[in-house]
N, C-alpha and C positions, 0 to 999 in steps of 0.2 A: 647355416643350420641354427635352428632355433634351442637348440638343445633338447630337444624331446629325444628322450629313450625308447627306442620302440621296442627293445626288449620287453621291459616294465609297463610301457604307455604313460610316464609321469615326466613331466616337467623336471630338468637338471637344474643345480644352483645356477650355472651359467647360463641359462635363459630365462631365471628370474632376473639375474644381474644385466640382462641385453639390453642396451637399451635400444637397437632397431626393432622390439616386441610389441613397442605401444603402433608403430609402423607399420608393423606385419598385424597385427591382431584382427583385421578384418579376412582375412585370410587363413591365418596362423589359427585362433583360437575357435572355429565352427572344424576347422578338419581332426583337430585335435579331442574335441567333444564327439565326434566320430571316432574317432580312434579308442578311444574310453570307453564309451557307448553314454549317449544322452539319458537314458535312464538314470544311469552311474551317478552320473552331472546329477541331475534332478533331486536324486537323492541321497548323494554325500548334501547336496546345499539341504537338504530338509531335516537330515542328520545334525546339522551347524547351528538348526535354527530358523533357517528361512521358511517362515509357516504360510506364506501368499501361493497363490496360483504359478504352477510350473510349467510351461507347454513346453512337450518334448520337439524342440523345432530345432533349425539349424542357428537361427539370431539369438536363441537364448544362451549363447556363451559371448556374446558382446553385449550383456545385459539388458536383455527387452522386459528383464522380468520386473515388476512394478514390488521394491520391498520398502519398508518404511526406515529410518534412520536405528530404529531400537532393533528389528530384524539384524542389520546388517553389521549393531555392536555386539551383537550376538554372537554374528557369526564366525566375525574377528579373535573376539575374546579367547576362541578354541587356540587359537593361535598364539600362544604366550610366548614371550623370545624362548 
């Protein structure tokens, strides 16, 4: 188990801390972006910052999406400890 909640549909601390996640993630992270709904994805990331082109697809949760390095300190930054 990857640690997804399917009550909630969000990632648990112990599947950030997994480390068979980077293993699983071709797998793991398009069914989960299903599970959220791709829209969702599309648009917390545009919420965060990420202002580039989002195609609502199954590869854009193993990042196919093209963002720039300032984008993605952007996006980070929401994320303070």
């Amino acid at each position: 188990m990857l640690g997804l909640d399917a009550d909630v549909g969000v990632l648990t601390q112990e599947a950030i801390e997994e480390p068979a996640l980077p293993l699983a993630a071709p797998f793991a992270l398009p069914h989960l972006a299903d599970e959220i709904g791709r829209p969702n994805v599309a648009a917390t990331a545009t919420r965060l910052g990420i202002t580039s082109h989002i195609d609502i697809n199954p590869s854009m949760a193993l990042g196919t999406v093209s963002v720039t390095p300032l984008q993605m300190a952007t996006a980070y930054s929401a994320f303070d400890n």
